[in-house]
N, C-alpha and C positions, 0 to 999 in steps of 0.2 A: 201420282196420288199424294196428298197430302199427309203428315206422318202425323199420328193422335199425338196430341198435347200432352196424353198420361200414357203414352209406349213405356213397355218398361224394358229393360236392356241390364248387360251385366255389367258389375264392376268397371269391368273393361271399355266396357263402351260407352264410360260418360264424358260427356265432354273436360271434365276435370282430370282426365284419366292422363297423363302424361305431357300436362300442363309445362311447358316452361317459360312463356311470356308472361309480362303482367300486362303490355298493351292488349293480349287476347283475352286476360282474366280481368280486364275493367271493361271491355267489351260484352265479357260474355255476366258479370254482375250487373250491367246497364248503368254505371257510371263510367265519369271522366280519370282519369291516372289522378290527374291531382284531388279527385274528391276520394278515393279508393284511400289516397296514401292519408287524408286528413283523420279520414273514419279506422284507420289503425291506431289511434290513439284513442283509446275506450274510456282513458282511465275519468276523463269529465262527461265522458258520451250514457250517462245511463243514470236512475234515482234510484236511491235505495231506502226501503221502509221493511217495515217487520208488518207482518196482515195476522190477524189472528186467523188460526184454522180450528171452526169446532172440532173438528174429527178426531182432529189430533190434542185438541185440547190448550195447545199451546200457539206462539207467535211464531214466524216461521220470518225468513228472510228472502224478499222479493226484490229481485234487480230489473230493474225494467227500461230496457234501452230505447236513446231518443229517436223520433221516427223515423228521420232518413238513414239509421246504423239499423233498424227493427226493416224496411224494407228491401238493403242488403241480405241478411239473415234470410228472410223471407225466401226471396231468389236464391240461397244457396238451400233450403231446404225443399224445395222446389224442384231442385235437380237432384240433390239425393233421394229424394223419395221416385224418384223415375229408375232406381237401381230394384232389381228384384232381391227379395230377402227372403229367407225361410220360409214355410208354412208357420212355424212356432212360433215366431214375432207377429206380435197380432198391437202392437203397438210400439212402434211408428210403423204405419204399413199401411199404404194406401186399400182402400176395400174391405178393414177388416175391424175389427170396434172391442169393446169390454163384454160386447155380447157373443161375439166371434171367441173371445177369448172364454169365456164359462162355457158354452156350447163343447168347447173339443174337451171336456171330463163330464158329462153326463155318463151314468152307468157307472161309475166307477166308484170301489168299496172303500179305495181308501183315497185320503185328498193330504195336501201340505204344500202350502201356500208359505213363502218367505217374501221380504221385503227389506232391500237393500235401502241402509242409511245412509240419507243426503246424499242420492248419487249423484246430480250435477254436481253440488259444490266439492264431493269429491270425484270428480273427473278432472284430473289436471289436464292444463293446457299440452303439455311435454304428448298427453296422448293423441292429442289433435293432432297436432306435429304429424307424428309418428304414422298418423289416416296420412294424414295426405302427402309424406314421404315415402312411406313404405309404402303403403296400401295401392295409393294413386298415382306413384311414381312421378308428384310434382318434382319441379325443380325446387332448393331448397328457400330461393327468396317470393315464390307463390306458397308454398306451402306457409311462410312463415304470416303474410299477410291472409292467407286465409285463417290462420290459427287466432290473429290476433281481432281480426275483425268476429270470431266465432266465441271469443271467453274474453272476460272478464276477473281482476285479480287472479290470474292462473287457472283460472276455472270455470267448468261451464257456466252464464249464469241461466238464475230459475226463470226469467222471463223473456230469454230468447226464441222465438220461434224456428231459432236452428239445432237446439239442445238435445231434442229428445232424436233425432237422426242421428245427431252426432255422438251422443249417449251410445246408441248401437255400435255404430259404427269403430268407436276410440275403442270400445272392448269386443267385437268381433269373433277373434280366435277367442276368449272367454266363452262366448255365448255359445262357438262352435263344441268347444270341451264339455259345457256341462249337456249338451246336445246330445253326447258319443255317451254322455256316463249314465244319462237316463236312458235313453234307446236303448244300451246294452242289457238295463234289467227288466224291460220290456213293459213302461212306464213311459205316460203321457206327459209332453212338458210342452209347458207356455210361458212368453215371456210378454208383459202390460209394462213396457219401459221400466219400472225398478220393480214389479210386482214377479215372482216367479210361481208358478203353480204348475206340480209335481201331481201325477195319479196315477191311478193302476187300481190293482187286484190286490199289492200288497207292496210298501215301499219302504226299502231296508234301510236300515238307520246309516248305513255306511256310504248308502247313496248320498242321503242331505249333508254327509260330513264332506263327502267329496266335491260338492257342490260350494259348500263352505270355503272349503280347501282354496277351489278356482278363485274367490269372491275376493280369499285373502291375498293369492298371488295376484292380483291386479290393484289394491292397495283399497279393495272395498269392505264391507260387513254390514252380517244381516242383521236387522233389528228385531232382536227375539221377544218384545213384546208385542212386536203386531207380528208374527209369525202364529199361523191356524192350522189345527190340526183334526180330521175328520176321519172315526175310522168306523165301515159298517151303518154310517148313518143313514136315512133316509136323504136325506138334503142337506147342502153346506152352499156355505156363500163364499162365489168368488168373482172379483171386481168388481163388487156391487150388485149382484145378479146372484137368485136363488137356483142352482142344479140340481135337478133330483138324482135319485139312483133307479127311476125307473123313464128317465130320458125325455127328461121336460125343463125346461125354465121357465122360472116364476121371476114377479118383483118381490122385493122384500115387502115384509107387513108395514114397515114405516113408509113408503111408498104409497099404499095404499092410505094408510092414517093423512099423509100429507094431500092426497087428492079430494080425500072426503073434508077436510079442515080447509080448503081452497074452495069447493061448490060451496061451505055453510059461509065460507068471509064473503063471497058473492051475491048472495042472498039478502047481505046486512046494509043497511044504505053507508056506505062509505066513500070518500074524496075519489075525483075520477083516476088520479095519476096513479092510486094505488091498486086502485080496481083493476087498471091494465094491467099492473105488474104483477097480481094475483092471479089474471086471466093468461098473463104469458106463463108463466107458472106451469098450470094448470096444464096446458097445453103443450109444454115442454113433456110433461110425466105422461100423459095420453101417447104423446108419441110413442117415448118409448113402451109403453104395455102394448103397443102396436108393431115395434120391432123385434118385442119377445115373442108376440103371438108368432110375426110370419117364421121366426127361427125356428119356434115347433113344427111349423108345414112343413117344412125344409126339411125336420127328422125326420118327422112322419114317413114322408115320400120318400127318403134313403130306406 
């Protein structure tokens, strides 16, 4: 029988897992040694611009590697997402979305939401290393070329498709710690690759310190103005997605504002090209109020 393309298997058993050829690790990347050893030089392999983000209100710095080093990347995120990870990772995690991740704190009276600053570009390289030395028990000249093909300037960059696996993965025993110190107060935790979302009944202030604590022994910190706190309310929002406390998710109201503002530009005789991109639009946001619905079935029937 043939083995599913998305098997998942432990640590242990990835093909990375006690790597010591590079003839077997240009093999199993699907390039030549000689292109392997080219694409370790990053330093001209990728563009860098600043994108403005409304969210955030400001420019942000995008690294965006060229395609044959982005197709590497690719195949190694490819194989780490074939490792099983938590329940609580709900981002990077095959099967599991921003919806998955609002879902596991329905019901819950109290909420607090933190958000680690610039995690890729603070993930040093030294921690990739450190995955696939310690972690993966490469030899230490695979490890060094996976590190190097996997960051940029020391650090993860933001437009790898290997980043957010590896994000997990370089902080690991972190994620495992603040695991142990929420479970201990008998409090829900999720992690949305730098988003953390904490809940329960009631969540002690000693808990978030010691969470902090973790964030700073790994050379990270939270950004305490997007850091949200919800206590006793009906509903709060977490990764984009409304939870209630009587066991439902909603879209947010601008959601809705943005679908009814897409049927009235539809309506309007406007140039075709952007008619579609109104209609893909549109069509993206129906989706998801269709992914929220069946999440309520899914309650429901628990």
């Amino acid at each position: 029988m043939q083995k599913s393309k998305y098997a998942r298997y432990e640590l242990d058993q990835s093909p990375f897992y006690c790597l010591k050829s590079k003839a077997k690790l240009a093999k199993l990347l699907r390039v030549s040694q000689i292109k392997l050893k080219l694409l370790t030089n990053t330093e001209h392999l990728y563009i860098e611009s600043d994108i403005f983000d409304p969210k955030r209100g400001k420019s942000r710095r995008f690294e965006k590697p060229r395609q044959d080093l982005k197709r590497v990347q690719k195949r190694i995120e490819e194989l780490l997402k074939r490792i099983k990870v938590p329940n609580y990772i709900h981002a990077p995690a095959k099967g599991r979305s921003y919806i998955s991740n609002a879902k596991a704190h329905v019901n819950a009276t109290e909420v607090k939401s933190l958000d680690i600053e610039k995690y890729f570009p603070s993930t040093p390289a030294k921690r990739i290393d450190w995955f696939f030395r310690k972690q993966m028990k490469c030899s230490s000249d695979v490890a060094y070329i996976l590190t190097k093909l996997s960051t940029f300037k020391d650090h993860l960059p933001t437009g790898s498709p290997s980043s957010p696996m590896l994000s997990y993965f370089a902080h690991i025993g972190m994620w495992e710690a603040i695991n142990e110190i929420v479970d201990l107060a008998n409090c829900t935790l999720t992690i949305y690759i730098d988003d953390v979302t904490i809940s329960g009944d009631h969540i002690p202030s000693e808990l978030i310190w010691q969470v902090r604590k973790q964030f700073h022994r790994y050379g990270l910190r939270s950004n305490k103005k997007k850091e949200k706190h919800y206590i006793g309310k009906n509903s709060y929002e977490i990764t984009g997605i409304i939870a209630t406390n009587q066991g439902e998710l909603k879209i947010p109201n601008r959601q809705h504002l943005k679908m009814h503002q897409c049927r009235r530009l539809l309506k309007l005789d406007i140039k075709f090209e952007k008619g579609k991109d109104i209609l893909k639009s549109l069509r993206g946001l129906e989706a998801q109020r269709q992914q929220i619905r069946k999440a309520n079935n899914d309650l429901i029937e628990i």
